[in-house]
N, C-alpha and C positions, 0 to 999 in steps of 0.2 A: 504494500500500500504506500502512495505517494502520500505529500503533503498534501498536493492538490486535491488528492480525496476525500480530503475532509474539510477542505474550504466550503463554509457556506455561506457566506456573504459574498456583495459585490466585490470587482477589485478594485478599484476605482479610493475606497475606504483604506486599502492600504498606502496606496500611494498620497493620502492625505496624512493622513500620520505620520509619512516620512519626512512629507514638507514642511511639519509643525514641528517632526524632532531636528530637524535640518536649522529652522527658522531660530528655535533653540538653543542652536549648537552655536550660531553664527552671534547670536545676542551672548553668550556665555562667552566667548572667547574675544568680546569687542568689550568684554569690562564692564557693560550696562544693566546684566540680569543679575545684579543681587537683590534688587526688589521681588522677584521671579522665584527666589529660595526658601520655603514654608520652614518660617520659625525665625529666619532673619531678618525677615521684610516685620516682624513685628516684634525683636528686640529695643529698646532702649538705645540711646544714640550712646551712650556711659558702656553701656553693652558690645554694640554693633565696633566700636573704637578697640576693642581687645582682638578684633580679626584682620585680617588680610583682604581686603573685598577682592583685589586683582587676582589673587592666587587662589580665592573661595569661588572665583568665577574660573579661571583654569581649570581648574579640577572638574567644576562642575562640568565645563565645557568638554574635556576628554571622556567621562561617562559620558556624555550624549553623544558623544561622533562615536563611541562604541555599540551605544544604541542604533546610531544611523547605518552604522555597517553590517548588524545584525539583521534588521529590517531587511534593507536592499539584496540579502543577503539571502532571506526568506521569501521573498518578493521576488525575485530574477531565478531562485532555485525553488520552488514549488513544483516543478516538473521533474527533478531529480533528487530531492534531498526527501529521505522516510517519513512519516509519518512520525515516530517517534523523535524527530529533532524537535517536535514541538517544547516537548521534557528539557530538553538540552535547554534550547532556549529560554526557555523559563527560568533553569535553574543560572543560567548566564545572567539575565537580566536583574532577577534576585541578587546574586553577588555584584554585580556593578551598583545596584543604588543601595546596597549594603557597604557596598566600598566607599560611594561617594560621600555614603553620610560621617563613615569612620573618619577619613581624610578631610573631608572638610571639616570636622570641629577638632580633631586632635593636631594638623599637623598646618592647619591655617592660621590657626592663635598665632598674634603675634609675641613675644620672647621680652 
């Protein structure tokens, strides 16, 4: 069994997703989406002052283009890749915004 056999939605839905992880990825790595980071965007300015914003949007930004690659990845291979990559992928995605949230509070604080 392919991937594709078990798509059932349009496709058209994934290729918006990609655009809005892409769209994402591009604000994250231009230094503008720390308002965009749930739990940041409503710390205290006392607060928000003990991080890094450029280097909490880096991070942020390389999980998303890990995400984008995934996606495209799912989206261009749906015709060859199993059915069970779905699992993979999941568990991929899991660890990347497990990673991003580890990395962005431990290793963004500023020193």
């Amino acid at each position: 069994m392919k991937l594709c056999d078990i798509q059932y939605g349009p496709q058209w839905v994934i290729w918006v997703g990609l655009g809005v992880c892409l769209l994402m990825t591009v604000l994250f790595f231009s230094g503008k989406g720390s308002g965009l980071i749930a739990g940041f965007n409503t710390m205290p300015e006392k607060e928000k002052a003990k991080y890094d914003q450029k280097k909490l949007c880096r991070v942020y930004g390389f999980g998303f283009a890990f995400l984008d690659i995934l996606i495209l990845v799912m989206a261009l291979g749906e015709n060859v890749l199993p059915a069970w990559f779905v699992y993979v992928a999941l568990v991929m995605i899991l660890v990347d915004v497990a990673g991003m949230i580890f990395v962005g509070s431990v290793k963004c604080k500023r020193r």
